[in-house]
C-alpha positions as CSV (number, residue, x, y, z in Angstrom):
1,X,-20.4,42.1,-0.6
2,X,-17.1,40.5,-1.4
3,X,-15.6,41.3,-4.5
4,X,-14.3,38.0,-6.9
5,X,-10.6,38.7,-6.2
6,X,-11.4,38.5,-2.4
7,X,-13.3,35.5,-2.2
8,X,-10.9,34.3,-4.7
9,X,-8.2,34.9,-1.6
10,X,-9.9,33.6,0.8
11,X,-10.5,30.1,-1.5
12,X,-7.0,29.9,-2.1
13,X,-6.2,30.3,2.1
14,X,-8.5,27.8,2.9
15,X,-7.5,25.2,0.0
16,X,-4.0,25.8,0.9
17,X,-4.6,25.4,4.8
18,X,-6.7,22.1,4.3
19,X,-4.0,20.8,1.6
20,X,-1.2,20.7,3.9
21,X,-3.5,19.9,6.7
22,X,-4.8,16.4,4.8
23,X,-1.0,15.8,4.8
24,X,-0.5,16.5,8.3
25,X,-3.3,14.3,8.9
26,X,-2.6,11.4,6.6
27,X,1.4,10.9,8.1
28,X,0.2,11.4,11.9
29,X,-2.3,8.5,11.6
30,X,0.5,6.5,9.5
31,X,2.7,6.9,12.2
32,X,0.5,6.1,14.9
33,X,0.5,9.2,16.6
34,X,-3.7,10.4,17.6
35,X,-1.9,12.6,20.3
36,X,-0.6,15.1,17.6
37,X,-4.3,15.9,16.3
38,X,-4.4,17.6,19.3
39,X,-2.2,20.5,18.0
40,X,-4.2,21.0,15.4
41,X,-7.2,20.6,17.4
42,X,-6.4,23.2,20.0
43,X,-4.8,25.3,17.2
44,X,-7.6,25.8,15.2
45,X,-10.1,26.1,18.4
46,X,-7.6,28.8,19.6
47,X,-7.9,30.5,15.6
48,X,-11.8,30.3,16.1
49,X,-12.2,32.0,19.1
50,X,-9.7,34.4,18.2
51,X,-11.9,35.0,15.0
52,X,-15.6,35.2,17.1
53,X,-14.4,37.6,19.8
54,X,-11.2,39.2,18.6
55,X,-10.5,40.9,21.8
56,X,-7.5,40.3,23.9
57,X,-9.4,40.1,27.5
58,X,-11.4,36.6,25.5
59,X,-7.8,34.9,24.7
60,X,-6.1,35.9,28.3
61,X,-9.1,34.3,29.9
62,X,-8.5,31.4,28.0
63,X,-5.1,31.0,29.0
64,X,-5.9,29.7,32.4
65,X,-6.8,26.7,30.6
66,X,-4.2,23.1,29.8
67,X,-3.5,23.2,26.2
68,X,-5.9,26.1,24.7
69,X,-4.2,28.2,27.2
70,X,-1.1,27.7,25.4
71,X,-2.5,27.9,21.5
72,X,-3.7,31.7,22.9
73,X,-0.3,32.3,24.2
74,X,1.6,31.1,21.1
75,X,-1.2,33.3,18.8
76,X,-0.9,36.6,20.9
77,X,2.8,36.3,21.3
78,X,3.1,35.9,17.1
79,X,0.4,38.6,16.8
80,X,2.8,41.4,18.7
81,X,5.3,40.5,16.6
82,X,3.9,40.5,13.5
83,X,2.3,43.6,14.3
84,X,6.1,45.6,14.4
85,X,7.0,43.5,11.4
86,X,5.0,42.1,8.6
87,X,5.0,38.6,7.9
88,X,7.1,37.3,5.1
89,X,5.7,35.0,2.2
90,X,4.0,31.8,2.8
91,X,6.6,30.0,1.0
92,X,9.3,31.5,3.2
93,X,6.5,30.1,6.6
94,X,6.3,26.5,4.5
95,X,9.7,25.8,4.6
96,X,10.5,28.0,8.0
97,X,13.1,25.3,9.3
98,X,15.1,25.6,6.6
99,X,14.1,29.1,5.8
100,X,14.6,30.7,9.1
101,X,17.9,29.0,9.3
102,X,19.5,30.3,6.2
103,X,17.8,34.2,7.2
104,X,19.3,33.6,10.8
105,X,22.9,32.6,9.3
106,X,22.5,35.5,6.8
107,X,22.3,38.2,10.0
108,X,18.9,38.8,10.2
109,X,17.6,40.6,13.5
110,X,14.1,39.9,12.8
111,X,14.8,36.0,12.3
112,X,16.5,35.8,15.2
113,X,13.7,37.9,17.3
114,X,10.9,35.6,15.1
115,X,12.3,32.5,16.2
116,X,12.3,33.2,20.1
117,X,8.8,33.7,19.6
118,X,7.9,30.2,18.7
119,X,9.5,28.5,21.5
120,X,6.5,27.7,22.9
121,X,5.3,26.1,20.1
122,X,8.2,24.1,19.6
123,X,8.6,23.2,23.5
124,X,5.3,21.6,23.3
125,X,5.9,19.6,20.4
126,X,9.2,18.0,22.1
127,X,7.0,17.2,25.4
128,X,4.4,15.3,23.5
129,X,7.5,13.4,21.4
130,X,9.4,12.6,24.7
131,X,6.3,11.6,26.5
132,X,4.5,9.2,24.0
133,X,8.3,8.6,21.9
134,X,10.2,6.9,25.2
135,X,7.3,4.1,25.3
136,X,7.5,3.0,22.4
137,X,11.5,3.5,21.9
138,X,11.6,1.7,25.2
139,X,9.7,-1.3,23.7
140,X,11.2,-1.4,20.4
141,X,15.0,-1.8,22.2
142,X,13.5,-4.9,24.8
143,X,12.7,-6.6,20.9
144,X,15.2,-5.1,18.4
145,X,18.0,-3.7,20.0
146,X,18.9,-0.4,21.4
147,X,20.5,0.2,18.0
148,X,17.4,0.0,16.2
149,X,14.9,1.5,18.9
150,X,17.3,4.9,18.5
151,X,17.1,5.0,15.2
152,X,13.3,5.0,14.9
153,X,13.4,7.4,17.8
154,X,15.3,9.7,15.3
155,X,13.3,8.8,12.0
156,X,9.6,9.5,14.5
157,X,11.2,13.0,15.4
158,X,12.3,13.7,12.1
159,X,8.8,13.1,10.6
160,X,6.7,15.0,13.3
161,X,9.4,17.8,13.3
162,X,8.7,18.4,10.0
163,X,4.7,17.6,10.0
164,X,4.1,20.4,13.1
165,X,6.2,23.2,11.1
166,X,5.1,22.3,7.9
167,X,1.1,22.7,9.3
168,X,1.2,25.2,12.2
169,X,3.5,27.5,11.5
170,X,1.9,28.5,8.0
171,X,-1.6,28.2,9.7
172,X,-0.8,30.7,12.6
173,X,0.6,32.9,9.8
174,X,-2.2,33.1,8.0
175,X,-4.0,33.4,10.9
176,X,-2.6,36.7,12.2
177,X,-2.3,38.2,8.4
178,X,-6.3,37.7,8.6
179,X,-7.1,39.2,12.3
180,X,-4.4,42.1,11.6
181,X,-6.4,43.2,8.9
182,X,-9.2,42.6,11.4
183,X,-11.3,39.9,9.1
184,X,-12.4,38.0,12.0
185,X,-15.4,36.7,9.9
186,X,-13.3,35.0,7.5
187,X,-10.7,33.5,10.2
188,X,-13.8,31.7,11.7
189,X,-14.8,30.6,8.0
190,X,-11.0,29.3,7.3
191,X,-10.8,28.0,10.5
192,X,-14.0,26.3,10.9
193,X,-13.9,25.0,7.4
194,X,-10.8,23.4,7.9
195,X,-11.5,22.0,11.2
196,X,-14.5,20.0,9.3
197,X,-12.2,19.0,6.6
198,X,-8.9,17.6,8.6
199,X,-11.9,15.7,10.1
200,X,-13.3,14.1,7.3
201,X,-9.0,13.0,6.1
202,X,-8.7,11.8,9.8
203,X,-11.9,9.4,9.2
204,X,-11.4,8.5,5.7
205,X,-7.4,7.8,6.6
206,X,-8.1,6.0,9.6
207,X,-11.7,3.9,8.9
208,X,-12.1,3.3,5.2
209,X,-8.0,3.4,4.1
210,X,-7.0,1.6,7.3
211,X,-3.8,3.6,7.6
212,X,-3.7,3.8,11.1
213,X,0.3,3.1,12.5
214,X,0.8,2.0,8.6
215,X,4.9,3.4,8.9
216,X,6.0,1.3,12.5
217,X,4.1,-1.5,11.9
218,X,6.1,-1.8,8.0
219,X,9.4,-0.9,9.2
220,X,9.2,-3.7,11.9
221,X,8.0,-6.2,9.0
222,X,10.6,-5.2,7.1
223,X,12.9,-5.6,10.1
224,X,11.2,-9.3,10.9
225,X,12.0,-10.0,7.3
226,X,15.4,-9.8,6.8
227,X,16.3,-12.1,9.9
228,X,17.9,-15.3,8.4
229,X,15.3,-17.6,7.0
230,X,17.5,-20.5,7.8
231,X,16.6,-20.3,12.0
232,X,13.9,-22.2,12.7
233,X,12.6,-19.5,14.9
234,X,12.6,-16.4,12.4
235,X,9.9,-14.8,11.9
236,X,9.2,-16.0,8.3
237,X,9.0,-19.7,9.3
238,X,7.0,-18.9,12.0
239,X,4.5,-16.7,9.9
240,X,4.3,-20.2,7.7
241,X,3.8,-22.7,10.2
242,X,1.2,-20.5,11.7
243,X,-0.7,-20.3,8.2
244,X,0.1,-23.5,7.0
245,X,-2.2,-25.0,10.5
246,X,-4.8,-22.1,9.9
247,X,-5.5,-23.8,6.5
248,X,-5.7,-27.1,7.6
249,X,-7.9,-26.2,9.9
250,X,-10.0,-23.6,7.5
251,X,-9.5,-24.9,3.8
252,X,-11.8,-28.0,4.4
253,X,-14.7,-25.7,5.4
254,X,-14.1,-23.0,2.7
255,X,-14.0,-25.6,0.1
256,X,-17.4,-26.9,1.2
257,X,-19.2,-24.1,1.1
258,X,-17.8,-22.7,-2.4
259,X,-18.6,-26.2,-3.4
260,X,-22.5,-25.7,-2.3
261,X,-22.7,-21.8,-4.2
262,X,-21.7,-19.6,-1.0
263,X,-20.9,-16.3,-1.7
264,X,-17.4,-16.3,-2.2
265,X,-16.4,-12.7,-1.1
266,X,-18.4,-12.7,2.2
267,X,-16.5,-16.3,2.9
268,X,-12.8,-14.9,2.3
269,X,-14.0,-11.7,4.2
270,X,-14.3,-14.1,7.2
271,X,-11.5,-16.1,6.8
272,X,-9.2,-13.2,6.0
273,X,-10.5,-11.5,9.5
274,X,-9.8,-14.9,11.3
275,X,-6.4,-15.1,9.9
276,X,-5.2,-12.4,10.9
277,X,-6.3,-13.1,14.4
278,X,-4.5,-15.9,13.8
279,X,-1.2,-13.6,13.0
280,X,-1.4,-12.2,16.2
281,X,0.9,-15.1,17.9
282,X,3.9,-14.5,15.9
283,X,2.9,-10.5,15.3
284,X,3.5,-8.2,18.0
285,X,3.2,-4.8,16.6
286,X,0.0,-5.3,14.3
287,X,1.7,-6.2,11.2
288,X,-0.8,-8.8,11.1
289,X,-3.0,-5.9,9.9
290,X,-1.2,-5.7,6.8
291,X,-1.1,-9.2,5.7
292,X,-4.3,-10.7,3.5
293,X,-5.1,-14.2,1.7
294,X,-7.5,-15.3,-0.8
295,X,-8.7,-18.2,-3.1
296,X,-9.9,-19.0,-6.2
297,X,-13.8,-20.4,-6.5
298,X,-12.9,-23.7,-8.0
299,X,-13.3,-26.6,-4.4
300,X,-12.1,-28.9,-6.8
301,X,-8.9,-26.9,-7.7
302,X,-8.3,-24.9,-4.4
303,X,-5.6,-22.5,-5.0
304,X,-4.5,-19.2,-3.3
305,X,-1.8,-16.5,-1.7
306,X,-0.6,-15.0,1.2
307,X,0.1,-11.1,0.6
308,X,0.4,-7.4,1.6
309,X,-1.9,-5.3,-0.5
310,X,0.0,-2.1,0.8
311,X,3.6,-3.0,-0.3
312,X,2.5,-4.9,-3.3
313,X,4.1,-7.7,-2.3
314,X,3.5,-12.2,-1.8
315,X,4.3,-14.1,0.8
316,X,3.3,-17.6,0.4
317,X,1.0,-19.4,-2.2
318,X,-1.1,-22.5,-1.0
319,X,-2.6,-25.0,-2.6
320,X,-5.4,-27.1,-1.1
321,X,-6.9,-31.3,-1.8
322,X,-8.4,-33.1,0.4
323,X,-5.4,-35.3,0.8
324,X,-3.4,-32.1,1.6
325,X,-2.7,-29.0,2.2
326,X,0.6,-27.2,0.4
327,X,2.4,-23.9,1.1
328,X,5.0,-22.6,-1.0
329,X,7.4,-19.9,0.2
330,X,9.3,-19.8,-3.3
331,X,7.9,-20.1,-6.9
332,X,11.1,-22.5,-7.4
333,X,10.0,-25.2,-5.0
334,X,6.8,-25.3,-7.5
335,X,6.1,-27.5,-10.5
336,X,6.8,-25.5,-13.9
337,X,3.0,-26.3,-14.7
338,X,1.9,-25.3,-10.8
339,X,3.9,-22.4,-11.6
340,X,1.4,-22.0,-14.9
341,X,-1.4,-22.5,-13.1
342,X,-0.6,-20.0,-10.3
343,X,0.6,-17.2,-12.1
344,X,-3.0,-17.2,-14.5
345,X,-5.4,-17.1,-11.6
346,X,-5.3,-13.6,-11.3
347,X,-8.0,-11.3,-13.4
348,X,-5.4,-8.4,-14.0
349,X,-8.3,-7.0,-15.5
350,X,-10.0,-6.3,-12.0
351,X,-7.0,-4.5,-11.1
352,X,-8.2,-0.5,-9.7
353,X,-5.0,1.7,-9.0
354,X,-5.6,3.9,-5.9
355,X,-4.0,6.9,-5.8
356,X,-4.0,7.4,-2.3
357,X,-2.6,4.3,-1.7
358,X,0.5,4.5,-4.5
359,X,1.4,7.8,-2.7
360,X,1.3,6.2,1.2
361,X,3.2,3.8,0.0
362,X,5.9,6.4,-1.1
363,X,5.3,7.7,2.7
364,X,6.5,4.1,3.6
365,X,9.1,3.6,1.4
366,X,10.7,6.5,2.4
367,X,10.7,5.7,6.2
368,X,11.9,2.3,5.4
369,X,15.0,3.5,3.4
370,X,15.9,6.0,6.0
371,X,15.3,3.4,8.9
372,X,18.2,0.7,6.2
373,X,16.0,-2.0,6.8
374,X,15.6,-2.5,3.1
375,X,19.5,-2.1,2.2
376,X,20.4,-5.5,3.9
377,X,24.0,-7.2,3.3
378,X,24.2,-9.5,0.0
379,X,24.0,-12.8,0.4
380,X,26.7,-15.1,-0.1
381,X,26.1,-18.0,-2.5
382,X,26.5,-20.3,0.4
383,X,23.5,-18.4,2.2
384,X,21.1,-18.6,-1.0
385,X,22.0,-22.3,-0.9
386,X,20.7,-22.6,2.3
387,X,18.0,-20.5,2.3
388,X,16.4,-23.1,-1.0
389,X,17.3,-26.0,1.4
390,X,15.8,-24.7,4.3
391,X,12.2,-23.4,2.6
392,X,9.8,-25.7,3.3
393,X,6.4,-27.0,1.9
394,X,3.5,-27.9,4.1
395,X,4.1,-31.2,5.8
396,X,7.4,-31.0,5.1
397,X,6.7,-32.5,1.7
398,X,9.5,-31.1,-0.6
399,X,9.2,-31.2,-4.5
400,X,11.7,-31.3,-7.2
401,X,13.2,-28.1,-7.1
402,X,13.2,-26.3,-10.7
403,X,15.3,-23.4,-12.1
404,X,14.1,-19.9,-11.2
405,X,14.8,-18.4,-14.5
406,X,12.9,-21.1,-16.4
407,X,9.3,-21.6,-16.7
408,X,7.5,-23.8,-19.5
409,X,5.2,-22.4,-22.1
410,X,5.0,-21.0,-25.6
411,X,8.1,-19.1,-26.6
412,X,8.6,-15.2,-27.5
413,X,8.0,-15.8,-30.8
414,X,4.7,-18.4,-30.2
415,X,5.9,-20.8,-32.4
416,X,5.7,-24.8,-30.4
417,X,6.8,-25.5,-27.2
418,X,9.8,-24.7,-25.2
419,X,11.3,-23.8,-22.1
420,X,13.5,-20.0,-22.0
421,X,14.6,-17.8,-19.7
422,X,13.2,-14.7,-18.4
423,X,14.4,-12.5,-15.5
424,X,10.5,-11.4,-14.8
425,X,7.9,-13.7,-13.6
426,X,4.8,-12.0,-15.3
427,X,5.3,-12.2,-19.1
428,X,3.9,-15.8,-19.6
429,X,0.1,-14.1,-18.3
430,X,0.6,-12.5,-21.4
431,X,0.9,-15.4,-23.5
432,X,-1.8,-17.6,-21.4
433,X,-4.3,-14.5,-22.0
434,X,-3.6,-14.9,-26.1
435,X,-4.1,-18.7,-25.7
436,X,-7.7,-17.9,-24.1
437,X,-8.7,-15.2,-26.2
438,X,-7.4,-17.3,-29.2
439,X,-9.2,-20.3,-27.9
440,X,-12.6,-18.2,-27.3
441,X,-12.2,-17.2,-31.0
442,X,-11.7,-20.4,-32.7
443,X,-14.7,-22.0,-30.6
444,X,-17.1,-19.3,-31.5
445,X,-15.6,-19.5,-35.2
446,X,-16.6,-23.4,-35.3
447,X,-20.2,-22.8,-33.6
448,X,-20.5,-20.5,-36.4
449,X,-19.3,-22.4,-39.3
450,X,-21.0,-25.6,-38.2
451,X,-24.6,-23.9,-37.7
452,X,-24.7,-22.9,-41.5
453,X,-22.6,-25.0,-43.2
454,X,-21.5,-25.1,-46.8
455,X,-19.1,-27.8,-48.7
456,X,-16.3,-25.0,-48.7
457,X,-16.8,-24.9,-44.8
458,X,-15.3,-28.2,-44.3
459,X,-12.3,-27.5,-45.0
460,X,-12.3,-24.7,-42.5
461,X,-13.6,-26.8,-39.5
462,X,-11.1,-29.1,-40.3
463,X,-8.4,-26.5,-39.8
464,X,-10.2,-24.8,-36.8
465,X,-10.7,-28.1,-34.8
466,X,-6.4,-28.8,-35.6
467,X,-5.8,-25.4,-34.0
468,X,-7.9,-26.2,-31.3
469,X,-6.6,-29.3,-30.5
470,X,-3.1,-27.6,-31.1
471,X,-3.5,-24.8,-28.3
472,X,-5.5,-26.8,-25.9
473,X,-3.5,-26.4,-22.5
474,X,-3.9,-29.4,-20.2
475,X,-4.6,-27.5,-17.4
476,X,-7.6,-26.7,-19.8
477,X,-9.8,-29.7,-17.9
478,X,-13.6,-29.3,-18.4
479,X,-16.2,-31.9,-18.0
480,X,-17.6,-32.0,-21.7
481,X,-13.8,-32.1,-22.9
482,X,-14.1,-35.9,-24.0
483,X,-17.4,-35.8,-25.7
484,X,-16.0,-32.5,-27.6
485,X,-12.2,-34.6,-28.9
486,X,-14.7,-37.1,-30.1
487,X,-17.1,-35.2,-31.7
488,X,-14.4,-33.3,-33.8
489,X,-12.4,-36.9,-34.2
490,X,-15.9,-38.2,-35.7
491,X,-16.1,-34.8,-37.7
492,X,-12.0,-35.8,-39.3
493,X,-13.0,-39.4,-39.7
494,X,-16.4,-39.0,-41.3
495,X,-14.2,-36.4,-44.0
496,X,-11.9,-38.8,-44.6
497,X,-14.3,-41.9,-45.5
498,X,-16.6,-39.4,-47.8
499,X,-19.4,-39.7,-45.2
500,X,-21.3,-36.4,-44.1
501,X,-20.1,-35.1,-41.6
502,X,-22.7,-34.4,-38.2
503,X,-22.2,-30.5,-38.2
504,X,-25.2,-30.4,-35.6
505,X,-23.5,-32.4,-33.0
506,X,-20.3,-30.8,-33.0
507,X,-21.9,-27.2,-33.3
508,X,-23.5,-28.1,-29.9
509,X,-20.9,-29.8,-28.1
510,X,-18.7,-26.7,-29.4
511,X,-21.4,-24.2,-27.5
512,X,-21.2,-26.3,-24.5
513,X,-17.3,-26.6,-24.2
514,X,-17.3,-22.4,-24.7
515,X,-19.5,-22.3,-21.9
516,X,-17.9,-24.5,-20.0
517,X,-14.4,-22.6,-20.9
518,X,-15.8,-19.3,-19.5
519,X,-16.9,-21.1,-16.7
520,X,-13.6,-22.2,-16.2
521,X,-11.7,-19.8,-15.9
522,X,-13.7,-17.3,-13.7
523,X,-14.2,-20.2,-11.3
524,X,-10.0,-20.3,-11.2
525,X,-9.8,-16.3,-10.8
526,X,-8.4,-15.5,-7.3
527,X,-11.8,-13.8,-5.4
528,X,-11.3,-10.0,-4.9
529,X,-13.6,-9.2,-2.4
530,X,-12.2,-5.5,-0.8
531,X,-11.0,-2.2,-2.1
532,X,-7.4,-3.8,-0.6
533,X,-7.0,-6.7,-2.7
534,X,-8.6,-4.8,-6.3
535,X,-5.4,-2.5,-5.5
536,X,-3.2,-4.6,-5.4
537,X,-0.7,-5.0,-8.3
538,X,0.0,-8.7,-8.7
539,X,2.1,-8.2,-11.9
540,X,4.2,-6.6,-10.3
541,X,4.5,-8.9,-6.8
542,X,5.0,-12.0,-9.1
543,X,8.3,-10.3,-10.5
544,X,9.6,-10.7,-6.9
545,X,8.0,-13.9,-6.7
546,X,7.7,-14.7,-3.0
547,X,9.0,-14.2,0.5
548,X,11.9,-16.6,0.6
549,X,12.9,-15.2,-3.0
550,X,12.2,-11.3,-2.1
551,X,12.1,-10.9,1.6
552,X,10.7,-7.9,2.5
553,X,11.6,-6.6,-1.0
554,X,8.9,-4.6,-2.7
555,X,8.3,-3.0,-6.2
556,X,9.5,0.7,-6.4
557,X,6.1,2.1,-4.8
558,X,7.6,5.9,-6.9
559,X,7.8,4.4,-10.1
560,X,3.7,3.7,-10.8
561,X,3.2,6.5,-12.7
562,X,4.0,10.4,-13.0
563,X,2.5,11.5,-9.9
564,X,4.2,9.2,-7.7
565,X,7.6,10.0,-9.0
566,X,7.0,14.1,-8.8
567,X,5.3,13.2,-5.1
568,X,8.8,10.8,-4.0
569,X,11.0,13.3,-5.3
570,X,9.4,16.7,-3.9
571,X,8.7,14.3,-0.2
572,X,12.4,13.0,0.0
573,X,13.8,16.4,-0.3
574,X,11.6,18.0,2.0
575,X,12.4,15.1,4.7
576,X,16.3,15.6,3.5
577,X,16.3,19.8,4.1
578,X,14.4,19.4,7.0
579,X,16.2,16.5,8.9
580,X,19.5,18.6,7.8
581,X,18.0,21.7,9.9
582,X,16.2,20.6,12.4
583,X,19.2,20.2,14.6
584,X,20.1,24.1,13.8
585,X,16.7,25.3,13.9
586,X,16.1,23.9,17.2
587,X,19.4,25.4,18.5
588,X,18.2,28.8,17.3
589,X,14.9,28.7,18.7
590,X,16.4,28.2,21.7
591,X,19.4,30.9,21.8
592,X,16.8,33.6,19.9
593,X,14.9,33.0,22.9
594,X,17.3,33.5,26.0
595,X,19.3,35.8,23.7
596,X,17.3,38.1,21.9
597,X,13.5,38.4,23.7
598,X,13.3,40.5,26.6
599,X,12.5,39.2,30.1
600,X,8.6,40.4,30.1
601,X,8.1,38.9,26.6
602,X,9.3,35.4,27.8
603,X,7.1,36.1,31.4
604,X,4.3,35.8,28.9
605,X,5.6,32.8,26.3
């Protein structure tokens, strides 16, 4: 029987192993990169057999095989080591190309005789990176350059440098400490265990998050972006010409069926799937995967947006009559009461957070500022004057451009109308949501008062129907709209000549119109109908308006909350230390072993 403080050990091994494991797992699929499981697949076989027979004669037998031939080799080469000299912390194993480096510069004879013995390990890595990395380098440079392709080449080695000594080095460590003290029957537990875990992260990563090649096919977006708008072939206006004929071709359709009570979630599931088939003539690398659209429910009032959930960030916003179909590639081509209307379709009370996603998109971030495809050259003021000229609306139907700083509606301090300037986009949601709530309010306070009436209640109706003719937004259009003006005009009139006043009329048109108001604005709510789209932080996109005002720029994906900025900070300086080493570590690995292991010993790596 185990006592607590060892199964308290053997909890902490495993949670630790399976921690950095999910991690391992998580960036391989982001990077598109299925080949690397096989490291830890063959790693942890080779740490479960090693665990279930323990003998030596088992693992040399297994050596005659590809690939689990060489995870025995690379365990009993370790083992002999560590059995002359005791492992240091796992700490010291975590960080072991920075670690190693800084023991190795300090004159350490067992650093430099521990390092030979992983040049197995770390000559296998490099042959999977050269094999599979040259493809895609290869077509990267026919696209973007040779420029471009090398320095993904670098960022890719970088990242699966670091992933393969951040996960199998501390997992062959802990692997030997547990065999050396011969507890084979918790190696297979820890090994076993984790294999079942780094399975479940590699389908939950790769089926239900969708994060498969997540970094290469953003940093090539992000590349695609920032080609000048004002070419008719860049990729932007290709992306609209492409969309704006998949919604001529789809809108008429969707309205219809929203129109005759169709589920509206299934529908947009459909027509977001066909869309991005669609995608696939201007997008070569799957970013097409990343990019989403939906609608509101109104056919009557058809608006919607283009956008990528994962960078929290919108490309076009479309607006669809029967007469017409119209994208917008900048909020300043639109209206100031389109703008109004656009900017209130979204329920921000439907927004979910995802962790998982805020801290990929870190992951992504960071590749994207190492790749510089983000820092782009200012624009001159010449450029941004062509770039307004150049965006264009659907059927090349320009409106009235407006200011971009200026957008019509109630003013900070909510007193009448006017039109003032504000750098951020989202703040007048704020304003629209006290107009509904304070419409809402006033109805159900005149249902109320006119339902039990008393002579001192006149006066109140009388105040409540000049608010509510006060804050009614035109926008604000609803079928019993009419009857309701002149049932509260007939309720002023019949004050004013001493008549009595027909509380029972306007109490019912009142209860209509509320209806009718709720009604309203859910039908004019953008659908969410995925996990995606509820994630997605549209007050935050709308600050950076859309693609011909941002692109390619995206809201700080580390500043969402506390965890995100501890999780940027610790993953930038881990890339940093290890991207500084790597060059030295791999230089020692190499001289350790032609220097310091004898001739037998490198027989056997």
């Amino acid at each position: 029987m185990l006592s607590f403080s060892k199964m308290l050990q053997i909890f902490g091994m495993l949670f630790f192993i399976v921690l950095i494991g999910a991690v391992f797992v998580v960036v391989t699929v982001m990077l598109g990169k299925p080949e690397l499981l096989l490291l830890v697949v063959f790693l942890l076989l080779g740490c479960l057999l090693k665990g279930c027979f323990g003998k030596k004669q088992v693992l040399s037998y297994l050596q005659a095989f590809p690939l689990l031939g060489d995870a025995a080799r690379i365990l009993n080469s370790v083992e002999e080591f560590y059995q002359r000299h005791a492992p240091k912390t796992i700490v010291y194993y975590l960080l072991y190309p920075v670690t190693s480096t800084i023991s190795f510069l300090l004159g350490s004879r067992m650093t430099r005789n521990e390092l030979g013995k992983y040049f197995t390990l770390i000559h296998w890595i490099i042959l999977i990176l050269f094999i599979e990395g040259f493809v895609r380098t290869y077509q990267l440079s026919q696209v973007f350059g040779l420029s471009f392709a090398i320095k993904w080449a670098i960022l890719e080695f970088v990242l699966v440098y670091f992933l393969c000594n951040f996960f199998a080095i501390p997992l062959i460590v802990c692997a030997i400490r547990l065999t050396s003290a011969r507890c084979y029957r918790r190696l297979v537990f820890v090994a076993s265990s984790t294999f079942v875990c780094l399975g479940v992260f590699f389908y939950y990563f790769s089926y239900v998050y969708q994060f498969d090649n997540l970094i290469p096919t953003n940093v090539i977006l992000e590349k695609n972006l920032v080609q000048s708008p004002s070419s008719p072939d860049s990729f932007k206006n290709q992306m609209q010409e492409t969309t704006l004929m998949f919604l001529k071709h789809h809108l008429p359709a969707l309205q219809q069926k929203i129109e005759n009570k169709e589920d509206p979630g299934a529908l947009l599931e459909t027509l977001n799937d066909k869309y991005q088939e669609a995608l696939l003539a201007v997008c070569s690398y799957q970013e097409n995967t990343l990019v989403h659209l939906t609608t509101n429910r109104n056919p009557y009032d058809l608006w919607g947006f283009v956008f990528i959930p994962m960078r929290d960030s919108i490309f076009f916003a479309f607006h669809y009559t029967p007469e017409k179909v119209t994208v917008y590639d900048s909020l300043s081509n639109m209206p100031p009461e389109e703008q109004e209307k656009f900017k209130h379709f979204w329920d921000q009370s439907q927004y979910r957070p995802s962790l998982v996603k805020q801290l990929a998109r870190v992951i992504v971030q960071e590749a994207g500022e190492t790749m510089k495809v983000l820092e782009r050259p200012k624009a001159s003021t010449q450029d941004i004057a062509e770039v307004q000229q150049e965006s264009h609306l659907s059927e090349l139907q320009r409106v009235p451009a407006q200011s971009e700083n200026y957008v019509e509606g109630l003013n900070p301090s909510g007193v009448g109308k006017k039109a003032y300037e504000t750098k951020a986009m989202f703040p007048m949601p704020k304003h629209y949501q006290q107009s509904v709530q304070e419409i809402r309010f006033l109805l159900g306070q005149l249902e109320t008062f006119c339902y039990q009436p008393t002579y001192e209640d006149e006066k109140e109706v009388l105040a409540l129907i000049k608010q509510i003719q006060e804050e009614w937004r035109p926008e604000w259009v609803l079928a019993s709209k009419e009857k309701f003006w002149k049932a509260m005009d007939t309720f002023d009139k019949g004050k004013t000549s001493k008549k009595m006043p027909n509380y029972q009329e306007l109490a019912e048109v009142a209860q209509r119109v509320q209806r009718e108001f709720n009604s309203y604005l859910e039908s004019n709510y953008f659908v969410v109908y995925s996990p995606a789209v509820t994630s997605f932080n549209f007050a935050k996109a709308i600050e950076f308006k859309l693609v011909s005002e941002h692109l390619g720029m995206a809201p700080d994906a580390r500043s969402e909350n506390i965890t995100t900025q501890i999780f940027g900070f610790v993953w930038h300086i881990l890339l940093w230390f290890f991207a500084l080493c790597m060059p030295f570590h791999l230089a020692l690995i190499v001289f350790s072993y032609l220097k310091y292991l004898p001739n037998e010993t490198k027989a056997n790596l």
